[in-house]
PyMOL Python script that loads the backbone (N, CA, C, O; Angstrom):
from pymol import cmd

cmd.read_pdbstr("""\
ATOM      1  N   UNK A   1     120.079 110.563 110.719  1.00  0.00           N
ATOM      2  CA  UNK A   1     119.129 109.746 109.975  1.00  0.00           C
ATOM      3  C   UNK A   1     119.389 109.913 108.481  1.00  0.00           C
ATOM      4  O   UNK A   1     119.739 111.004 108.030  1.00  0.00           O
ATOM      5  N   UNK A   2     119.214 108.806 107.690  1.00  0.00           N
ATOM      6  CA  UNK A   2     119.151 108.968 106.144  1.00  0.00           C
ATOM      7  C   UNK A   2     118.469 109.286 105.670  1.00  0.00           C
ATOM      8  O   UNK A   2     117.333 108.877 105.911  1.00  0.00           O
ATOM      9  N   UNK A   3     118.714 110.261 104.646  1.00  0.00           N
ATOM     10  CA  UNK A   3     118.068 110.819 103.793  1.00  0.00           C
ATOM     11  C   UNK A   3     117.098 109.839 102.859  1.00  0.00           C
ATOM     12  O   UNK A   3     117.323 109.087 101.910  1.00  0.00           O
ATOM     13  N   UNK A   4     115.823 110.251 103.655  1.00  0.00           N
ATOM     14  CA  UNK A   4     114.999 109.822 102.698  1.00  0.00           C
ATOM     15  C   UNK A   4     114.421 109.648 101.361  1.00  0.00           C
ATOM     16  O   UNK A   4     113.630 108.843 100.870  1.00  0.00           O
ATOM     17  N   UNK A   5     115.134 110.758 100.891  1.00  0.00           N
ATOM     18  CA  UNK A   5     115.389 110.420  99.400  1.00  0.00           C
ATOM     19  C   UNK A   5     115.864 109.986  98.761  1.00  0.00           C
ATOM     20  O   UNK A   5     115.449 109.868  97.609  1.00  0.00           O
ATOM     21  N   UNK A   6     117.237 109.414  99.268  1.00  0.00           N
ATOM     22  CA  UNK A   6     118.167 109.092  98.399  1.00  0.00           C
ATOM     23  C   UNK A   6     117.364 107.377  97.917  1.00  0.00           C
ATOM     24  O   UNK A   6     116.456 106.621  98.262  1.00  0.00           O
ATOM     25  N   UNK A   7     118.851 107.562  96.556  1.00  0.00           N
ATOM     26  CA  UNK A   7     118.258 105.800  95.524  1.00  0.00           C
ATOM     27  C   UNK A   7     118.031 104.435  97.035  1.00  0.00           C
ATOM     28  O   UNK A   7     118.787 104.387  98.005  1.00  0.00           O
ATOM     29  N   UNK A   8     116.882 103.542  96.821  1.00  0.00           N
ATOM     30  CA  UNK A   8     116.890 102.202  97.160  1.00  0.00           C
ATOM     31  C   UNK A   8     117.979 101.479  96.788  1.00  0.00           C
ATOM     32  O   UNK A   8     118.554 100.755  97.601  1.00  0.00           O
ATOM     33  N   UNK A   9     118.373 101.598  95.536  1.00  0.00           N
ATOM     34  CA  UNK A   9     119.050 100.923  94.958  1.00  0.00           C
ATOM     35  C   UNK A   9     120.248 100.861  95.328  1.00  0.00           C
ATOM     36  O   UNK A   9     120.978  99.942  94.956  1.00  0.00           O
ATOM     37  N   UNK A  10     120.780 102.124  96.368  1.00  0.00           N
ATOM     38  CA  UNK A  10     121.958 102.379  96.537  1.00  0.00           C
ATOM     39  C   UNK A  10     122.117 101.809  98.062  1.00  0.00           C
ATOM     40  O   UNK A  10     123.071 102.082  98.791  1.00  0.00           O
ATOM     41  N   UNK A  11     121.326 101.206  98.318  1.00  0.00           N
ATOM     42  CA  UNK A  11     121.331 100.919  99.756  1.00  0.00           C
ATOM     43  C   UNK A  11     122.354  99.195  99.727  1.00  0.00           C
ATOM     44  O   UNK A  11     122.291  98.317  98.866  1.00  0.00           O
ATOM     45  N   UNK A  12     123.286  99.229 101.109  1.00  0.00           N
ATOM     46  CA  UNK A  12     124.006  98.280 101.172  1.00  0.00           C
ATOM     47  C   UNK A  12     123.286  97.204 102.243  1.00  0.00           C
ATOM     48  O   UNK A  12     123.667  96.033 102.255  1.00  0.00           O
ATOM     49  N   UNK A  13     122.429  97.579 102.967  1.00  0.00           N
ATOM     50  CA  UNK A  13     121.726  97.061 103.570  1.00  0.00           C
ATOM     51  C   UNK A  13     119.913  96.460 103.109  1.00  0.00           C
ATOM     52  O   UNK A  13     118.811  97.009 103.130  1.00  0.00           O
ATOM     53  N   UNK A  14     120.445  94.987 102.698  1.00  0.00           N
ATOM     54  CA  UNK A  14     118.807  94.456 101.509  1.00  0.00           C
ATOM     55  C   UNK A  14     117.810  93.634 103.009  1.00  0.00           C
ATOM     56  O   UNK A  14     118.172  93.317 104.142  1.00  0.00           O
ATOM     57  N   UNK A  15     116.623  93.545 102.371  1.00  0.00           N
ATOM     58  CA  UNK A  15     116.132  92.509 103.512  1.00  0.00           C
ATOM     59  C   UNK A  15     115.519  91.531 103.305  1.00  0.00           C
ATOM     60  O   UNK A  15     115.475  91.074 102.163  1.00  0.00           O
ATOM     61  N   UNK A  16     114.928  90.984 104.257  1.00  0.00           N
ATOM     62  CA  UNK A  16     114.735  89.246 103.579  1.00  0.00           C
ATOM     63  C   UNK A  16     113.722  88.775 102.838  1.00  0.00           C
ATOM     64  O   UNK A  16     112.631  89.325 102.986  1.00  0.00           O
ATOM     65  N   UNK A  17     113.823  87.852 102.045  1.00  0.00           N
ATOM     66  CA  UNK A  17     112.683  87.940 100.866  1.00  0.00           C
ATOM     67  C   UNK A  17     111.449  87.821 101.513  1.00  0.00           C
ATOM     68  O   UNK A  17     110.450  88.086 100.844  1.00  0.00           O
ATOM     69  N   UNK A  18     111.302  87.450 102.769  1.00  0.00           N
ATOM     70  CA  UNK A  18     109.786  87.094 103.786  1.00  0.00           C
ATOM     71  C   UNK A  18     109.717  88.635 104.118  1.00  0.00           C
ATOM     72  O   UNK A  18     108.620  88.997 104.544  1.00  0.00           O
ATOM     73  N   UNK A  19     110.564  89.486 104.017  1.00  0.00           N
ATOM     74  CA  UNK A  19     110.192  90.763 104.225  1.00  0.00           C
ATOM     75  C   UNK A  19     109.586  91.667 102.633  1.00  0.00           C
ATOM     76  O   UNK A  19     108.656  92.443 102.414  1.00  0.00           O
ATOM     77  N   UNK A  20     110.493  91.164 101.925  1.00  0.00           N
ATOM     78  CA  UNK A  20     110.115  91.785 101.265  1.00  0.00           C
ATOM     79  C   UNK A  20     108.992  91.252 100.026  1.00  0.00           C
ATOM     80  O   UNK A  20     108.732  91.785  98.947  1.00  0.00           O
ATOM     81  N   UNK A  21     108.335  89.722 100.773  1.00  0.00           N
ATOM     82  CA  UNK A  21     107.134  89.306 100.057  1.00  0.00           C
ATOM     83  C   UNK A  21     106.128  90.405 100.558  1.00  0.00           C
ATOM     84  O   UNK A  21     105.300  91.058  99.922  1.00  0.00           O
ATOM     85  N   UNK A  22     106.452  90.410 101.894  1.00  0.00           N
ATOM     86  CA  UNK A  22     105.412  91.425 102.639  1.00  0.00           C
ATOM     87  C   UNK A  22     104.654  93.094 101.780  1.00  0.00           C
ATOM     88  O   UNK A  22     103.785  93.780 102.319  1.00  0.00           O
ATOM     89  N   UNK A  23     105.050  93.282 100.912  1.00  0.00           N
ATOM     90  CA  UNK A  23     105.059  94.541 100.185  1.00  0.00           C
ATOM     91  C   UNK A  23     103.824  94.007  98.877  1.00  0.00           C
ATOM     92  O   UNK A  23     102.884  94.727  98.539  1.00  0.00           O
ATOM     93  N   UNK A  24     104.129  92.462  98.220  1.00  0.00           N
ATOM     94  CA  UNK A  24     103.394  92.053  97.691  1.00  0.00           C
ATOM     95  C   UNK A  24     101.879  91.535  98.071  1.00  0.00           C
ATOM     96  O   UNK A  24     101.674  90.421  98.553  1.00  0.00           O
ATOM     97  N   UNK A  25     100.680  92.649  97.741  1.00  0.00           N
ATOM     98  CA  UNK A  25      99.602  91.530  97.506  1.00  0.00           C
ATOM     99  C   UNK A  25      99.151  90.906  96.656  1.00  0.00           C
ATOM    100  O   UNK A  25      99.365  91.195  95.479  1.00  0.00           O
ATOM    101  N   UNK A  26      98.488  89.993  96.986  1.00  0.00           N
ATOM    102  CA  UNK A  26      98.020  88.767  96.340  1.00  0.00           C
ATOM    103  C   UNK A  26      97.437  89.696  94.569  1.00  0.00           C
ATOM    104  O   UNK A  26      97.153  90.889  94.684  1.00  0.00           O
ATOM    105  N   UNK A  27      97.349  89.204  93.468  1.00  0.00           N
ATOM    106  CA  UNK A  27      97.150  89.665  92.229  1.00  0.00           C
ATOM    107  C   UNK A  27      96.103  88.421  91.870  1.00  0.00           C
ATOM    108  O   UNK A  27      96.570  87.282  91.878  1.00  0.00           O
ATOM    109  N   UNK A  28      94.548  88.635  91.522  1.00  0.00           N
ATOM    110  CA  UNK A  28      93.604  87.414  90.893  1.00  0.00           C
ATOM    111  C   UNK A  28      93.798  88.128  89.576  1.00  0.00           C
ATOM    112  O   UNK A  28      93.446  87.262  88.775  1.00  0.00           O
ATOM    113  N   UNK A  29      94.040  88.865  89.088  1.00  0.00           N
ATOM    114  CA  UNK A  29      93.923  89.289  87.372  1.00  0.00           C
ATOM    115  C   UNK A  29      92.833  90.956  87.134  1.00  0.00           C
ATOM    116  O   UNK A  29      92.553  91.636  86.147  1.00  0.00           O
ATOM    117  N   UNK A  30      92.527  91.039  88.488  1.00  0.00           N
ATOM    118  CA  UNK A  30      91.847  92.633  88.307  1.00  0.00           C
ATOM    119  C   UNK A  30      92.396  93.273  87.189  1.00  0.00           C
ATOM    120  O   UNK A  30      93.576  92.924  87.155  1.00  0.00           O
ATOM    121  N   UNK A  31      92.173  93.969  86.331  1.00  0.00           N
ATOM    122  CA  UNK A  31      92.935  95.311  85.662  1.00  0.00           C
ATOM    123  C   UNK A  31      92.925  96.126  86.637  1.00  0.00           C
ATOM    124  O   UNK A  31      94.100  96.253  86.980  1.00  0.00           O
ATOM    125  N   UNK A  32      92.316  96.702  87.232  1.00  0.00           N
ATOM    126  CA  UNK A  32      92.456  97.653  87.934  1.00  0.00           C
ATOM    127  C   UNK A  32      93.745  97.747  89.185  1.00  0.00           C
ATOM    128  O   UNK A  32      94.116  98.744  89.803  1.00  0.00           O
ATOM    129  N   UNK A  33      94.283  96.202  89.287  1.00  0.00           N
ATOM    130  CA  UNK A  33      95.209  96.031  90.588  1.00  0.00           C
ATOM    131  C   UNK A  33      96.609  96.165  89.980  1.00  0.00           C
ATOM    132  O   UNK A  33      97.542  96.604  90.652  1.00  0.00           O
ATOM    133  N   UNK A  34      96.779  95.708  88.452  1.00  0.00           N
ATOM    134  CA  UNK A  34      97.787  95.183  87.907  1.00  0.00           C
ATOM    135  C   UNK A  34      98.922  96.073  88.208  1.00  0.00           C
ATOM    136  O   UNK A  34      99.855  95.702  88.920  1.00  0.00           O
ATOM    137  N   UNK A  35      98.843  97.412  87.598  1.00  0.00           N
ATOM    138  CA  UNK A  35     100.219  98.536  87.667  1.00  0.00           C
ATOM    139  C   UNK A  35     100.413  98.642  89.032  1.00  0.00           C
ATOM    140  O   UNK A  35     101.597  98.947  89.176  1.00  0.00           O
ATOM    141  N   UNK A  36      99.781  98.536  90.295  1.00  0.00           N
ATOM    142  CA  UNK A  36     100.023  98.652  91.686  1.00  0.00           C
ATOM    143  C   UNK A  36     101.136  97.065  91.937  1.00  0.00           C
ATOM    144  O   UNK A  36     102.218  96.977  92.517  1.00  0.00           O
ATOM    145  N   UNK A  37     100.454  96.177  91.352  1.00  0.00           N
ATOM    146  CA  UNK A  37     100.935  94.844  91.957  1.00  0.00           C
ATOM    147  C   UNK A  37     102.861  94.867  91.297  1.00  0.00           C
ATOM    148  O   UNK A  37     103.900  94.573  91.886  1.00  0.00           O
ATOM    149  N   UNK A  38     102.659  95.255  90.162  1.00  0.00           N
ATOM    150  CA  UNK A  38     103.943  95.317  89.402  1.00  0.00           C
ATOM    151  C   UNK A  38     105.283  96.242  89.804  1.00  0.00           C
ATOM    152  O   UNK A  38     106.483  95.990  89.694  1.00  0.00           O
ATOM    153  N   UNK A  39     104.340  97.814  90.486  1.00  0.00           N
ATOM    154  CA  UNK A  39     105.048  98.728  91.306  1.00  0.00           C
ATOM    155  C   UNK A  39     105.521  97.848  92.670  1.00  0.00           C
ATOM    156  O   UNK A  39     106.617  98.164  93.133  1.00  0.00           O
ATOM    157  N   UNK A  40     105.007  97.102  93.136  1.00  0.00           N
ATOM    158  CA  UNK A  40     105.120  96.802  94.591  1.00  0.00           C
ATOM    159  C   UNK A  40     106.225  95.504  94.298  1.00  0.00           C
ATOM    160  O   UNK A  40     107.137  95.494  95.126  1.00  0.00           O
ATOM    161  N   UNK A  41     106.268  94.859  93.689  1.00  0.00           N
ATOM    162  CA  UNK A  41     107.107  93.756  93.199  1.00  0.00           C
ATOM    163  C   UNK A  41     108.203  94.148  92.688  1.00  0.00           C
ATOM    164  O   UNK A  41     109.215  93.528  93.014  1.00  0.00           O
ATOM    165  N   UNK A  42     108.325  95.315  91.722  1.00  0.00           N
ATOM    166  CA  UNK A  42     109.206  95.900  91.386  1.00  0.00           C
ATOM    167  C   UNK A  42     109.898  96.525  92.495  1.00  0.00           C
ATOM    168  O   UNK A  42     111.018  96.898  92.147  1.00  0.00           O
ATOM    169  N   UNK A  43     109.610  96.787  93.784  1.00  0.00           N
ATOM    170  CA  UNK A  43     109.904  97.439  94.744  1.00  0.00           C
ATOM    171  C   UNK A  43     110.625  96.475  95.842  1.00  0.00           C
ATOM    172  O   UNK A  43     111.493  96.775  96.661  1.00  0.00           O
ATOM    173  N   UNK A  44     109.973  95.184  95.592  1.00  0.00           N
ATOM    174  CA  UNK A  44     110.346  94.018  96.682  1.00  0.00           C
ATOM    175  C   UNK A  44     111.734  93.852  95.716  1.00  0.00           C
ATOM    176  O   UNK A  44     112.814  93.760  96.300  1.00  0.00           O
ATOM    177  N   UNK A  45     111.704  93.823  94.539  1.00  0.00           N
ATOM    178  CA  UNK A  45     113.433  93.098  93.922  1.00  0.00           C
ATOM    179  C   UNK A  45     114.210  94.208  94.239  1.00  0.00           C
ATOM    180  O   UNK A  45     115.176  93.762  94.859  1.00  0.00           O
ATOM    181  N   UNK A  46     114.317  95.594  94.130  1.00  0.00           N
ATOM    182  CA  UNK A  46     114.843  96.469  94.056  1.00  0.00           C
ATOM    183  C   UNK A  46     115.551  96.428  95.778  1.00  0.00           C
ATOM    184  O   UNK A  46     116.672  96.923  95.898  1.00  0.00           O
ATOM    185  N   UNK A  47     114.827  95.805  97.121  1.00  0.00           N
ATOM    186  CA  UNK A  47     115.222  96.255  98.494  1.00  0.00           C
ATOM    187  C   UNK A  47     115.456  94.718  98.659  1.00  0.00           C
ATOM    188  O   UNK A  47     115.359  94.343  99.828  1.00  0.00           O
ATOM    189  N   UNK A  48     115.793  93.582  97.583  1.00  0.00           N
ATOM    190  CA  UNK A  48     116.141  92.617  97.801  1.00  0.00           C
ATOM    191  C   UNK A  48     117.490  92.100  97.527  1.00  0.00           C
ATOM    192  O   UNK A  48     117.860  92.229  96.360  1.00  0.00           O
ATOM    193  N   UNK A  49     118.326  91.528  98.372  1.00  0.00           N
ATOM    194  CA  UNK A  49     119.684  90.991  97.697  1.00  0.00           C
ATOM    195  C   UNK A  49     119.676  90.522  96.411  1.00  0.00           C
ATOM    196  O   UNK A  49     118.740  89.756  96.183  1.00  0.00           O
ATOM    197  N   UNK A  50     120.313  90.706  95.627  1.00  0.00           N
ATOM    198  CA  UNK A  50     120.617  90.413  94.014  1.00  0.00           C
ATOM    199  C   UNK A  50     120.595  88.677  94.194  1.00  0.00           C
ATOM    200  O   UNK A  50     119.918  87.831  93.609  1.00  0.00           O
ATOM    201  N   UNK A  51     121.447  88.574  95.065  1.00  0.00           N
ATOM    202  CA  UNK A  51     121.788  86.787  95.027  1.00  0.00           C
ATOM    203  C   UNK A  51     120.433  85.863  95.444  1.00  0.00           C
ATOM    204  O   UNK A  51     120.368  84.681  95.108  1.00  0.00           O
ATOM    205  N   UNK A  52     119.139  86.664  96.372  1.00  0.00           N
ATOM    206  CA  UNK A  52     117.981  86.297  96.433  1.00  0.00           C
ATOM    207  C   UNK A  52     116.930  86.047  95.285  1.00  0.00           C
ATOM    208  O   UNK A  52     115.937  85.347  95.483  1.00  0.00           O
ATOM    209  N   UNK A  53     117.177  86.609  94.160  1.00  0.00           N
ATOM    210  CA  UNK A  53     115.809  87.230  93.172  1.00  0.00           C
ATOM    211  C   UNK A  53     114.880  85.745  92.989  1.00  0.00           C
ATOM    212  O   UNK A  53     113.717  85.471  93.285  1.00  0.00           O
ATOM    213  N   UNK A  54     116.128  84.854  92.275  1.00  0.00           N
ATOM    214  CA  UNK A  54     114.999  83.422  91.891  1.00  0.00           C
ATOM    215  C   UNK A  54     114.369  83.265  92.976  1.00  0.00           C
ATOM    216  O   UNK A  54     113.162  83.048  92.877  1.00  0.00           O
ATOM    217  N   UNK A  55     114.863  83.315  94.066  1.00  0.00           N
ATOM    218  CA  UNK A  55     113.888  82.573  95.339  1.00  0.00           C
ATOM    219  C   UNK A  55     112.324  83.418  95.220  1.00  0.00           C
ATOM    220  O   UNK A  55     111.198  82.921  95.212  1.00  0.00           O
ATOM    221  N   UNK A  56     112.763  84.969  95.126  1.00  0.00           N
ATOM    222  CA  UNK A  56     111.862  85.919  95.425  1.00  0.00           C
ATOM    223  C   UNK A  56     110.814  85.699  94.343  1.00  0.00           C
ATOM    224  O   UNK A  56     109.640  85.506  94.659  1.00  0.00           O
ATOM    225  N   UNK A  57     111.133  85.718  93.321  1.00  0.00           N
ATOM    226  CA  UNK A  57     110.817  85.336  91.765  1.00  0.00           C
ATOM    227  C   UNK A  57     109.672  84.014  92.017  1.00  0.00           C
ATOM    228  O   UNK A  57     108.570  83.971  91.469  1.00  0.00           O
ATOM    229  N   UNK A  58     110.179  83.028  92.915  1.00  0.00           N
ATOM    230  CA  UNK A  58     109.374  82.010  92.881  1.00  0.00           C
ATOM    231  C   UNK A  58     108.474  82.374  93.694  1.00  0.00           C
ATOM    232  O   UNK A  58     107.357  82.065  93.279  1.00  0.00           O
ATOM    233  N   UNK A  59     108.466  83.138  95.124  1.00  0.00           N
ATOM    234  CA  UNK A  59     107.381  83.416  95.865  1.00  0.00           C
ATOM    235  C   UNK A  59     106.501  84.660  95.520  1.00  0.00           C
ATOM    236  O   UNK A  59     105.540  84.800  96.276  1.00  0.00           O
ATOM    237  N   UNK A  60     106.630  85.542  94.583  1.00  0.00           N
ATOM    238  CA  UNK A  60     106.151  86.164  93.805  1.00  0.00           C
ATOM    239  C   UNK A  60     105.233  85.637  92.953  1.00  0.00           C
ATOM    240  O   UNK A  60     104.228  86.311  92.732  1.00  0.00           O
ATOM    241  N   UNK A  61     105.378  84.394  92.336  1.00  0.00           N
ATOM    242  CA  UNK A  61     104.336  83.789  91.269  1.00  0.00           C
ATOM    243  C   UNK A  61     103.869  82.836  92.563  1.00  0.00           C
ATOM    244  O   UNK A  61     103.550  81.766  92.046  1.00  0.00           O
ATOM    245  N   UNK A  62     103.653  82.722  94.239  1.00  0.00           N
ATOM    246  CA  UNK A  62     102.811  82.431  94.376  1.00  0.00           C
ATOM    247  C   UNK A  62     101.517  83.225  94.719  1.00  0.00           C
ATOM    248  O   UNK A  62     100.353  82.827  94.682  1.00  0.00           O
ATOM    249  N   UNK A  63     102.019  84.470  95.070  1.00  0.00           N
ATOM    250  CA  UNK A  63     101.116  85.310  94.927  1.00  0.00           C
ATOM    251  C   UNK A  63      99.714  85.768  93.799  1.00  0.00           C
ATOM    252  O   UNK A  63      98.837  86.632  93.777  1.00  0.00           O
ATOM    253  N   UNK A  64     100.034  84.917  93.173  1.00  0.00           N
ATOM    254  CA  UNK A  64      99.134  85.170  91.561  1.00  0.00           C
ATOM    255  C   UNK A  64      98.386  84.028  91.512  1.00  0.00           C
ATOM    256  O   UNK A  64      98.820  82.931  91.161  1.00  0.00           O
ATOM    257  N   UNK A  65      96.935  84.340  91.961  1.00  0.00           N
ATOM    258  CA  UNK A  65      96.155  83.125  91.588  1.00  0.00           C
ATOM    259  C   UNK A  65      94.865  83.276  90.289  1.00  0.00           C
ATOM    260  O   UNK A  65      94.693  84.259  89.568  1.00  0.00           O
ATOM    261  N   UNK A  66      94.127  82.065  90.284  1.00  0.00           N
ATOM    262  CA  UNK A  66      93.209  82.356  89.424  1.00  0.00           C
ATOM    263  C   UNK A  66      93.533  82.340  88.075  1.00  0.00           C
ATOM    264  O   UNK A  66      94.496  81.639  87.765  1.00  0.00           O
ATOM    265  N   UNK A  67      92.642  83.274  86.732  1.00  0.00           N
ATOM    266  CA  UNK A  67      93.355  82.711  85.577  1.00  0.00           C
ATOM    267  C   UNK A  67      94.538  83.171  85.124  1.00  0.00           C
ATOM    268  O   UNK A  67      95.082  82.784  84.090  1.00  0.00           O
ATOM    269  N   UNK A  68      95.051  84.180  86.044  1.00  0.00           N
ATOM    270  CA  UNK A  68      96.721  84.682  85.915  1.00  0.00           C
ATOM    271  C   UNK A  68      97.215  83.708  85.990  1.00  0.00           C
ATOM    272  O   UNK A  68      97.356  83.377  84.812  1.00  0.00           O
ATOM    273  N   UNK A  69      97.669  82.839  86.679  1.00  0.00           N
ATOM    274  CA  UNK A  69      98.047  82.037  87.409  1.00  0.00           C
ATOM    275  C   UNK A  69      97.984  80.808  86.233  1.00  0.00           C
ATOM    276  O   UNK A  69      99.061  80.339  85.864  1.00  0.00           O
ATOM    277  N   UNK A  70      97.098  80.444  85.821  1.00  0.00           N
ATOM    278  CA  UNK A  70      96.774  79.508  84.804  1.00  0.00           C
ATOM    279  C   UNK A  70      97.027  79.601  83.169  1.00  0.00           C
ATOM    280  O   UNK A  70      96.914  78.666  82.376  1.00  0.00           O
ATOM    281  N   UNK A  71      97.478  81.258  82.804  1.00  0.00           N
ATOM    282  CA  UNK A  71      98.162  81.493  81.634  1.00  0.00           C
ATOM    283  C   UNK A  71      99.461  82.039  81.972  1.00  0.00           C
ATOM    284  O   UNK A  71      99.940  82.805  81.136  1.00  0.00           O
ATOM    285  N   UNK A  72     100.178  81.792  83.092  1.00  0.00           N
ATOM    286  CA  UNK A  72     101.398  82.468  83.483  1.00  0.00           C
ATOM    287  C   UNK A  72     102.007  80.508  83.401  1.00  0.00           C
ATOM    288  O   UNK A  72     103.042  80.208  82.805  1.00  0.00           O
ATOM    289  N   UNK A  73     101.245  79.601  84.011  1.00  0.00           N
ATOM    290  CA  UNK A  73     101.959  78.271  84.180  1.00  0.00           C
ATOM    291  C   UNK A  73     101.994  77.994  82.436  1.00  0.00           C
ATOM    292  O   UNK A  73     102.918  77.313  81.991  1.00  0.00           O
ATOM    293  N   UNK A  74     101.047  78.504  81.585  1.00  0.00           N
ATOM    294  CA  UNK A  74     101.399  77.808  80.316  1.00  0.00           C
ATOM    295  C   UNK A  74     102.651  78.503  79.283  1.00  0.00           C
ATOM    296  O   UNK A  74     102.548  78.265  78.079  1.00  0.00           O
ATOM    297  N   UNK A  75     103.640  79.223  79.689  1.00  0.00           N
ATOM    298  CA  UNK A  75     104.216  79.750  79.449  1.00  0.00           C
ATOM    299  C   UNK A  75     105.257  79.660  80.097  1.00  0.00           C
ATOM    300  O   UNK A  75     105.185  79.457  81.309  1.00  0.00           O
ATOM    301  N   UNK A  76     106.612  79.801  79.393  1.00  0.00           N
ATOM    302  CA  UNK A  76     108.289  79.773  80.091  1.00  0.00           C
ATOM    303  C   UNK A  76     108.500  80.599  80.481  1.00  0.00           C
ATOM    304  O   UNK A  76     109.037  81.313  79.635  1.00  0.00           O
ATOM    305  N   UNK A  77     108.370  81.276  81.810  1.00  0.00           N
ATOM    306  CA  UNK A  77     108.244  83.009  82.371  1.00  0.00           C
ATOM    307  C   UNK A  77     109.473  82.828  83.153  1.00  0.00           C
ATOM    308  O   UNK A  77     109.152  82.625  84.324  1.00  0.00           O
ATOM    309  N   UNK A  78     111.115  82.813  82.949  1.00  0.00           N
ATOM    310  CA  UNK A  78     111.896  82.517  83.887  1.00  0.00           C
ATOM    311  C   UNK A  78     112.158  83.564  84.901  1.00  0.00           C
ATOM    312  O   UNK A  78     112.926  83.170  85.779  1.00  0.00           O
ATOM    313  N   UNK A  79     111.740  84.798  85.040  1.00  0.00           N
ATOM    314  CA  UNK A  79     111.847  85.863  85.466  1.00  0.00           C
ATOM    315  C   UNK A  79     111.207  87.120  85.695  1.00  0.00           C
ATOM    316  O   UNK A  79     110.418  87.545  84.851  1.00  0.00           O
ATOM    317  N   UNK A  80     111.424  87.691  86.617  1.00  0.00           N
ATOM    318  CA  UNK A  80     110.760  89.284  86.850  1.00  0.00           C
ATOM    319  C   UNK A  80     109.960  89.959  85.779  1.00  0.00           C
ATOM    320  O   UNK A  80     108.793  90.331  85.653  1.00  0.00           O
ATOM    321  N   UNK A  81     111.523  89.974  84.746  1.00  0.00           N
ATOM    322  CA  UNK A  81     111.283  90.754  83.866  1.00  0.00           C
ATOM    323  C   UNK A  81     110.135  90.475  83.046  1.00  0.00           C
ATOM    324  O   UNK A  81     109.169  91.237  82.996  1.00  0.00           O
ATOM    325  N   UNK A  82     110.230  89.253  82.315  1.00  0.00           N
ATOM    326  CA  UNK A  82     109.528  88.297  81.575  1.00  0.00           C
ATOM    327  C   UNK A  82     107.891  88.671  81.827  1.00  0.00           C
ATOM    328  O   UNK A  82     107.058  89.184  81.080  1.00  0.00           O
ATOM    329  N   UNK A  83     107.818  88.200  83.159  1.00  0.00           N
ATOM    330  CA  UNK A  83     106.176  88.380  83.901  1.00  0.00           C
ATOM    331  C   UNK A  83     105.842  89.404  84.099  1.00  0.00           C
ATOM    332  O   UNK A  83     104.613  89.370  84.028  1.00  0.00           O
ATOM    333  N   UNK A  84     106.223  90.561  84.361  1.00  0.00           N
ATOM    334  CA  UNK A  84     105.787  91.849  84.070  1.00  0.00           C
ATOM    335  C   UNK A  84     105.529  92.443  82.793  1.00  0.00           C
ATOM    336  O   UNK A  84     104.726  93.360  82.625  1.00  0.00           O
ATOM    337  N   UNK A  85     106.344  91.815  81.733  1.00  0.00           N
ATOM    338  CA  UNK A  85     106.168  92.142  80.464  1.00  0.00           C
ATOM    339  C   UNK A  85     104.556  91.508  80.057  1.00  0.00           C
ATOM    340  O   UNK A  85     103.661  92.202  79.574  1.00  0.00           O
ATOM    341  N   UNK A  86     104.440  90.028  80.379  1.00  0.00           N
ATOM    342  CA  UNK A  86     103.282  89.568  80.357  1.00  0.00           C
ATOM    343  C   UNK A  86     101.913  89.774  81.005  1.00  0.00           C
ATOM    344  O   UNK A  86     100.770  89.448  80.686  1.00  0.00           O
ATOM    345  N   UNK A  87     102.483  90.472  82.091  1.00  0.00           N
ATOM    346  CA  UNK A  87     101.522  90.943  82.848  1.00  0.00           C
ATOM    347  C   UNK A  87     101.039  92.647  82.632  1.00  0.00           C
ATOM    348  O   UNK A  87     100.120  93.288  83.142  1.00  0.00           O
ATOM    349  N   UNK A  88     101.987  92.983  81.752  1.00  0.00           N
ATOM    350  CA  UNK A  88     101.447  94.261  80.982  1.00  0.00           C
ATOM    351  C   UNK A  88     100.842  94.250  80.085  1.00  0.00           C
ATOM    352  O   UNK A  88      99.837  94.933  79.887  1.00  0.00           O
ATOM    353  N   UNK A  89     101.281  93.552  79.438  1.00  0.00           N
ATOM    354  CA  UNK A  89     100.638  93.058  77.744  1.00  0.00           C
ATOM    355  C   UNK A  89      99.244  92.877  78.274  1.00  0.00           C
ATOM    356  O   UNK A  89      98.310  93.625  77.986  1.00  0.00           O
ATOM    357  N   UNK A  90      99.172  91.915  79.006  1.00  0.00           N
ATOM    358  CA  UNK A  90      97.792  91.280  79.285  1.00  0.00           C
ATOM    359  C   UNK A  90      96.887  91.460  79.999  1.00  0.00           C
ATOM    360  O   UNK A  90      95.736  91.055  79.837  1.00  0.00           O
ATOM    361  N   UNK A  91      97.338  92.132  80.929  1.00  0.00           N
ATOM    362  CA  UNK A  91      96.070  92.770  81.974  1.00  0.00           C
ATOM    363  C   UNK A  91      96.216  94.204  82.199  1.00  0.00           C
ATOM    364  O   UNK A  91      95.417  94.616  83.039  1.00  0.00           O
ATOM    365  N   UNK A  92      96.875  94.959  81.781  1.00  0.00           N
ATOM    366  CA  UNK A  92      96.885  96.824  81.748  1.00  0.00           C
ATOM    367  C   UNK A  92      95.881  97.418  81.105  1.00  0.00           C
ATOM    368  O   UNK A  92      95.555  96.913  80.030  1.00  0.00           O
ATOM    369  N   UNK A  93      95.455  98.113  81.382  1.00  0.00           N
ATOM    370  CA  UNK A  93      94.575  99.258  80.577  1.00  0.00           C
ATOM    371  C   UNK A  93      94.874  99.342  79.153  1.00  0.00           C
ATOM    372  O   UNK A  93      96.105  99.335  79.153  1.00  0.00           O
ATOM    373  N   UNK A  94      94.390  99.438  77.613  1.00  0.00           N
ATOM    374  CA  UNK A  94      95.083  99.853  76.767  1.00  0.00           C
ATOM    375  C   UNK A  94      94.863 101.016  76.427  1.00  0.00           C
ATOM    376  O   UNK A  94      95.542 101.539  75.544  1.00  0.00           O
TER     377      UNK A  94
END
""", "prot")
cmd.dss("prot")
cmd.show_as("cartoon", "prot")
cmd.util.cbc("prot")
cmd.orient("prot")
């Protein structure tokens, strides 16, 4: 069996973005949910094929409803990165 410790990242075996939406829940704009939702997303790209991300990327922002959802559409967010940045800025603890 593999070592459970070793990197995700190093794994040659990714799985499918319907698997790895599964890790994501839904985000309405709680503060309190935000750093969990970002860990868990961050976790779905990381056990996802590289050549998947936009797809994942797109089913990821459907997960986000409410007024997230409504200041994330008024904005050019092409990516992971992007929306986590925004989604730190804007809904984290300060």
């Amino acid at each position: 069996m593999a070592n459970p410790d070793s990197n995700i990242a190093n794994m040659t075996d990714y799985i499918s973005v319907g698997e790895a939406l599964k890790l994501v829940a839904p985000f309405k704009g709680d503060r309190r949910d935000v750093l969990t939702f970002i860990a868990n997303v961050d976790t779905a790209f990381e056990v996802t094929d590289p050549r998947n991300v936009s797809t994942l990327f797109k089913f990821v922002l459907t997960r986000i409803s409410g007024e997230p959802r409504t200041a994330i559409a008024h904005r050019n967010l092409e990516n992971w990165e992007e929306l986590k940045e925004f989604l730190k800025n804007t809904y984290a603890e300060k």
